[in-house]
Rosetta silent file (secondary structure, phi, psi, omega in degrees, C-alpha in Angstrom):
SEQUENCE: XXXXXXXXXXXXXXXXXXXXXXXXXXXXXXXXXXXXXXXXXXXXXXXXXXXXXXXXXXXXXXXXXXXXXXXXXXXXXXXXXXXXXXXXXXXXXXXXXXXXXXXXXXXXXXXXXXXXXXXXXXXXXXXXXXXXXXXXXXXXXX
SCORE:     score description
SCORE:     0.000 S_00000001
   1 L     0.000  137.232  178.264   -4.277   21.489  -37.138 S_00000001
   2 L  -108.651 -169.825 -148.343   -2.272   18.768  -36.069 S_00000001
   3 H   -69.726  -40.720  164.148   -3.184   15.168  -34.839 S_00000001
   4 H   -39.934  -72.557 -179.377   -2.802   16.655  -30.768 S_00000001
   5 H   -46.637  -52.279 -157.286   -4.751   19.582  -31.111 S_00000001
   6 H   -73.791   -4.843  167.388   -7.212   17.627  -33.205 S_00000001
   7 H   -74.458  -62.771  159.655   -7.053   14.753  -30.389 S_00000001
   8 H   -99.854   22.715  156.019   -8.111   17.323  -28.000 S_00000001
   9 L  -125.819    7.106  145.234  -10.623   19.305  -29.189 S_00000001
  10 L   -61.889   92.600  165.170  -12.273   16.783  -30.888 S_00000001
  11 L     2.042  107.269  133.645  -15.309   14.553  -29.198 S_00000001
  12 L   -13.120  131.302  131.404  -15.352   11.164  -28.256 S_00000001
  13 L    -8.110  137.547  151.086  -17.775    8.853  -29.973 S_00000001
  14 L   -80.672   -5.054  167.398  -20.285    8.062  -27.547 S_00000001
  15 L  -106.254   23.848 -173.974  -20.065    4.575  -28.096 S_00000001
  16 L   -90.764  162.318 -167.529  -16.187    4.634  -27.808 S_00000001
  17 L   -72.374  168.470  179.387  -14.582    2.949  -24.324 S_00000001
  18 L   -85.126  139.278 -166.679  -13.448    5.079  -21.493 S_00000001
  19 L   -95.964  170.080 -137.348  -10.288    5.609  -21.342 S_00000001
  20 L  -125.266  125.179  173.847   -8.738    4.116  -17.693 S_00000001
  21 L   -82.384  159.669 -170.341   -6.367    6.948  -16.125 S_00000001
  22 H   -48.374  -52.707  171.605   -2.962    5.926  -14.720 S_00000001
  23 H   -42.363  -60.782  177.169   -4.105    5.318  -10.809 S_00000001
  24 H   -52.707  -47.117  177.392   -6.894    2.895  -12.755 S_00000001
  25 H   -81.044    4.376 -177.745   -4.844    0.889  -14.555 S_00000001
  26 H   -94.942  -89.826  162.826   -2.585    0.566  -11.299 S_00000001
  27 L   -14.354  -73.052 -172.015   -5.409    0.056   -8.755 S_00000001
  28 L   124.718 -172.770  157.329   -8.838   -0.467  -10.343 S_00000001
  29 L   -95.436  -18.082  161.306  -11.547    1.329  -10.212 S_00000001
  30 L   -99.832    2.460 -153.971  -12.490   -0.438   -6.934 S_00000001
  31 H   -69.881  -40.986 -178.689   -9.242   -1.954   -5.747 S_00000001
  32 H   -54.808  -20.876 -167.045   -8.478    0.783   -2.572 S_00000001
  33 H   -74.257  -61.721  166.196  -11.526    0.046   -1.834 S_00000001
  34 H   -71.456  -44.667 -173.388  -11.033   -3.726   -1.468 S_00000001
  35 H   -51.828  -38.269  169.190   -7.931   -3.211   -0.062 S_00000001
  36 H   -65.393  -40.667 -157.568   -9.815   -1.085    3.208 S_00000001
  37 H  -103.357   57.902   67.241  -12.539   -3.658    3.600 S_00000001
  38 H   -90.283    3.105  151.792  -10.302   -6.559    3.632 S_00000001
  39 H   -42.486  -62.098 -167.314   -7.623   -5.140    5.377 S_00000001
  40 H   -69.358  -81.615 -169.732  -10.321   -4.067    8.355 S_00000001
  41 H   -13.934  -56.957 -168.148  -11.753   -7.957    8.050 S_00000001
  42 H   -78.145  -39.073  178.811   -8.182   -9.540    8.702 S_00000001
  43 H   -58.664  -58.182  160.298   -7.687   -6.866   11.704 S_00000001
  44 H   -33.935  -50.708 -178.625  -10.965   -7.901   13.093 S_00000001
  45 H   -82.630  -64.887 -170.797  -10.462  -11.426   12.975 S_00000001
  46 H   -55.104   -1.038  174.944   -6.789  -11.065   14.425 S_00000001
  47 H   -87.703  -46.572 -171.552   -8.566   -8.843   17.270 S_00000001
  48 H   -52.748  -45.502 -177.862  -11.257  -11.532   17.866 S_00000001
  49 L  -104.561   20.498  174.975   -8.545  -13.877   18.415 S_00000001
  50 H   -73.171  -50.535  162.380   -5.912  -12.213   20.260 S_00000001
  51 H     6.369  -76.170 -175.402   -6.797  -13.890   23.403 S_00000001
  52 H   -66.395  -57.801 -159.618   -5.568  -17.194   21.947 S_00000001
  53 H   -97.068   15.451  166.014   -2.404  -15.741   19.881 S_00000001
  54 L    37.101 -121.487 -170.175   -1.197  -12.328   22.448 S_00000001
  55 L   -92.354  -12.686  167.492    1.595  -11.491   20.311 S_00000001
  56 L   -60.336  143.444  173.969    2.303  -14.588   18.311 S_00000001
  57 L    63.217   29.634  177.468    1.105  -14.804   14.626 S_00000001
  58 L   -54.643  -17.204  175.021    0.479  -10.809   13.822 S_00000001
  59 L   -78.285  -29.139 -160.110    0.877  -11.486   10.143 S_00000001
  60 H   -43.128  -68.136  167.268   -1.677  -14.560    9.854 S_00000001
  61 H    -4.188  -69.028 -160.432   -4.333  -12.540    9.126 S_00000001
  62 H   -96.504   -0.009  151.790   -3.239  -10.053    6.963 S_00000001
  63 H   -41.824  -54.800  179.841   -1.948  -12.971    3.887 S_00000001
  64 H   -36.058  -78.281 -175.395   -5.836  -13.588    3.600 S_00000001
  65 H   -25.396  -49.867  165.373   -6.461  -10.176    3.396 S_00000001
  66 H   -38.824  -53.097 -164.882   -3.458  -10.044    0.457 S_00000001
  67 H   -76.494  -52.918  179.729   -4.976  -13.114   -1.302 S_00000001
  68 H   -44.995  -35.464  169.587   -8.421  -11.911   -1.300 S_00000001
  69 H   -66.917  -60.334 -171.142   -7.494   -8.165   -2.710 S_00000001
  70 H   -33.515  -61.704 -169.569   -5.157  -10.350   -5.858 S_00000001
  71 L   -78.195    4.683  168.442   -8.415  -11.944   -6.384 S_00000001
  72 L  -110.767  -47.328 -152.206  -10.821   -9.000   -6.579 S_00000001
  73 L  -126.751  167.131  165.219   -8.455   -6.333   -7.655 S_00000001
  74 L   -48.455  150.538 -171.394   -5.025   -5.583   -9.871 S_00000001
  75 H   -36.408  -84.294 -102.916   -1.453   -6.235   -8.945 S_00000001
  76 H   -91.415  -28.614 -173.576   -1.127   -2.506   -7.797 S_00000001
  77 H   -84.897  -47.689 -179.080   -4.245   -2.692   -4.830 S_00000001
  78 H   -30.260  -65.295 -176.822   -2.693   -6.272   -4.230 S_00000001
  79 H   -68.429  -60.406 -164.426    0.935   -4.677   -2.823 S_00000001
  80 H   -37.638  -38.763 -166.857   -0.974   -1.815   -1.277 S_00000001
  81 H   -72.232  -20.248 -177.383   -2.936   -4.525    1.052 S_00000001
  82 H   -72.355  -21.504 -155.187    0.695   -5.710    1.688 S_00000001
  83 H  -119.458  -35.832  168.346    2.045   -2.824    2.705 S_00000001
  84 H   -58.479  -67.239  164.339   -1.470   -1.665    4.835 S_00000001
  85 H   -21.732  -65.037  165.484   -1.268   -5.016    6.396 S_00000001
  86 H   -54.949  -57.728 -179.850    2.050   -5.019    7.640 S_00000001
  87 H   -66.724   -4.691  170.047    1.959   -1.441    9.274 S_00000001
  88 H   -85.173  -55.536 -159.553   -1.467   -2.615   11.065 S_00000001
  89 H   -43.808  -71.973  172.510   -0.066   -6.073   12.082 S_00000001
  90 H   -31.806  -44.790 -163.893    2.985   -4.177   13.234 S_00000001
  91 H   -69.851  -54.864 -155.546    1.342   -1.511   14.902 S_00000001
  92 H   -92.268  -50.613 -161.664   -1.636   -3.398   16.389 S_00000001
  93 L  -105.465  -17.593 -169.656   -0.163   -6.880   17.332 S_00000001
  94 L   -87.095   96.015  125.373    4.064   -6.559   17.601 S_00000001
  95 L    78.801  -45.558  126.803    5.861   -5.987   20.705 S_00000001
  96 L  -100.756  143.988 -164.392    5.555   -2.906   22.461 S_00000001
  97 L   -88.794 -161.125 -168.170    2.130   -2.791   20.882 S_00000001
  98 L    53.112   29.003 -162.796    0.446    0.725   19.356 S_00000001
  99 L  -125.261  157.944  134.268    4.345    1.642   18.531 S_00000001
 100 L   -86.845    9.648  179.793    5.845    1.268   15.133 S_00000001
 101 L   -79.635 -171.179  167.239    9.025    0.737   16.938 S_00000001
 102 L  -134.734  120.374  164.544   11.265   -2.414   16.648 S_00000001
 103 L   -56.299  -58.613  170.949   12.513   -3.964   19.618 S_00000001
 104 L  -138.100 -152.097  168.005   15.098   -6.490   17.922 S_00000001
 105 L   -85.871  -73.047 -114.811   16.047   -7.703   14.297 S_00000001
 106 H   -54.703  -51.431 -161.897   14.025  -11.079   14.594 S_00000001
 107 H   -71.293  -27.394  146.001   10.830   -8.216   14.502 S_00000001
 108 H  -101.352    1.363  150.991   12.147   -6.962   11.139 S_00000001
 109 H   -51.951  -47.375 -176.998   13.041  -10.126    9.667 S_00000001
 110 H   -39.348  -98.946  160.716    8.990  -10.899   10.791 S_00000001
 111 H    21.146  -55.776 -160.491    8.173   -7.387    8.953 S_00000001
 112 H   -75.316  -65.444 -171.717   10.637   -8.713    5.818 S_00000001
 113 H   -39.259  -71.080  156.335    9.699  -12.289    5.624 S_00000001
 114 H     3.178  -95.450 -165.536    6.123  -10.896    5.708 S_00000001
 115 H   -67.173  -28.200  178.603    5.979   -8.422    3.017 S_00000001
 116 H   -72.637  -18.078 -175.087    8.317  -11.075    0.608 S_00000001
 117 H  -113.760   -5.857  144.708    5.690  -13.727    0.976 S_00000001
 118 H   -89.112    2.155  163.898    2.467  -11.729    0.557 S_00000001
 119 H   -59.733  -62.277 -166.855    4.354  -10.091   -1.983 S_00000001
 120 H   -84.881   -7.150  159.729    4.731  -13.772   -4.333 S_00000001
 121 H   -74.628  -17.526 -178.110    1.439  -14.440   -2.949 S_00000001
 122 H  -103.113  -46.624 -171.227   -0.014  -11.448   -4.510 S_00000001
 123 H   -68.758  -42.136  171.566    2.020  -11.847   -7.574 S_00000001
 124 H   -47.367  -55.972 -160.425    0.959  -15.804   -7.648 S_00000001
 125 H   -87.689  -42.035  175.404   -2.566  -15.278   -7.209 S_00000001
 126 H   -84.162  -20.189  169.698   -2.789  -11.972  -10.003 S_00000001
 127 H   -92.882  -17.170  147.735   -0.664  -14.172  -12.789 S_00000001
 128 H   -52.157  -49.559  162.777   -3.371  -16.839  -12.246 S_00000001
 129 H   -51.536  -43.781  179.943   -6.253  -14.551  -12.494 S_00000001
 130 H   -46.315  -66.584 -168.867   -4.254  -13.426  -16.080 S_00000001
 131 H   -40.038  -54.994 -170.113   -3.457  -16.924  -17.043 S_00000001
 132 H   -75.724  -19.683  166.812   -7.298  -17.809  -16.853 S_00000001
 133 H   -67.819  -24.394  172.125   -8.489  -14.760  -18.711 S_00000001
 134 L  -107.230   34.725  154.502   -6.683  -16.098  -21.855 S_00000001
 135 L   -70.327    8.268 -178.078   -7.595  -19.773  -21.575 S_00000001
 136 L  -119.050   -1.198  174.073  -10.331  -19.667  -24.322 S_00000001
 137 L   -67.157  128.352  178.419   -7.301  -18.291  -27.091 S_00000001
 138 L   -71.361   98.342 -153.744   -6.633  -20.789  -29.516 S_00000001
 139 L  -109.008  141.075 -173.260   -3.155  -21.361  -29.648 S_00000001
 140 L   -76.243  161.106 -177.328   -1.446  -22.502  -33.098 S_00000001
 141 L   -72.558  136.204  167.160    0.135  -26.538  -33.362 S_00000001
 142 L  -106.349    0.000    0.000    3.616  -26.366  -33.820 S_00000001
């Protein structure tokens, strides 16, 4: 039998770890999850306050929403809230609204500018989270 076969028909341990499928190590096991409930938050609060900002500021919102998913969940939920964000913001708050269309470039530069700076905002905020999980490693004197 070779080491495959004997890799699958052979048992787990029961005290060995689970292994994390492809989605999981992209995601989480909760991250879509965070990504929906603060997604919905920042849409709420930019609804509350549409009054004040009509069509100005459709993006504000959804950075929180970005930085808060970096800081619960992995890089991979982190872009998704980036990319949910922007097609609500768009959608909900831009210019003719309930449309995905675009009226001029300045409304995809918003759209671009957007997604590059909750992009390094997501990436900023998830190599910090890293950084601090190895801060108790001893590192040798050179």
């Amino acid at each position: 039998m070779n080491s495959l076969q004997h890799q699958l028909t052979t048992p787990a341990p029961a005290d060995a770890p689970r292994r994390r499928s492809r989605f999981e190590k992209v995601f989480g096991r909760t991250g879509p999850l965070w990504v929906l409930a603060f997604t919905a938050m920042a849409t709420l609060l930019r609804w509350a306050t549409d009054g004040l900002l009509e069509s100005n500021a459709p993006f504000s919102f959804y950075y929180l929403s970005v930085v808060l998913t970096a800081l619960a969940a992995p890089m991979g939920s982190s872009l998704l809230a980036v990319i949910l964000g922007g097609l609500c913001a768009h959608y909900l708050w831009v210019s003719p609204r309930v449309s995905l269309e675009f009226l001029d470039s300045g409304q995809v530069a918003q759209l671009v500018v957007y997604i590059i700076v909750a992009s390094l905002a997501a990436l900023t905020v998830t190599a910090a989270r890293v950084l601090r999980l190895f801060d108790n490693i001893d590192y040798p004197e050179d």
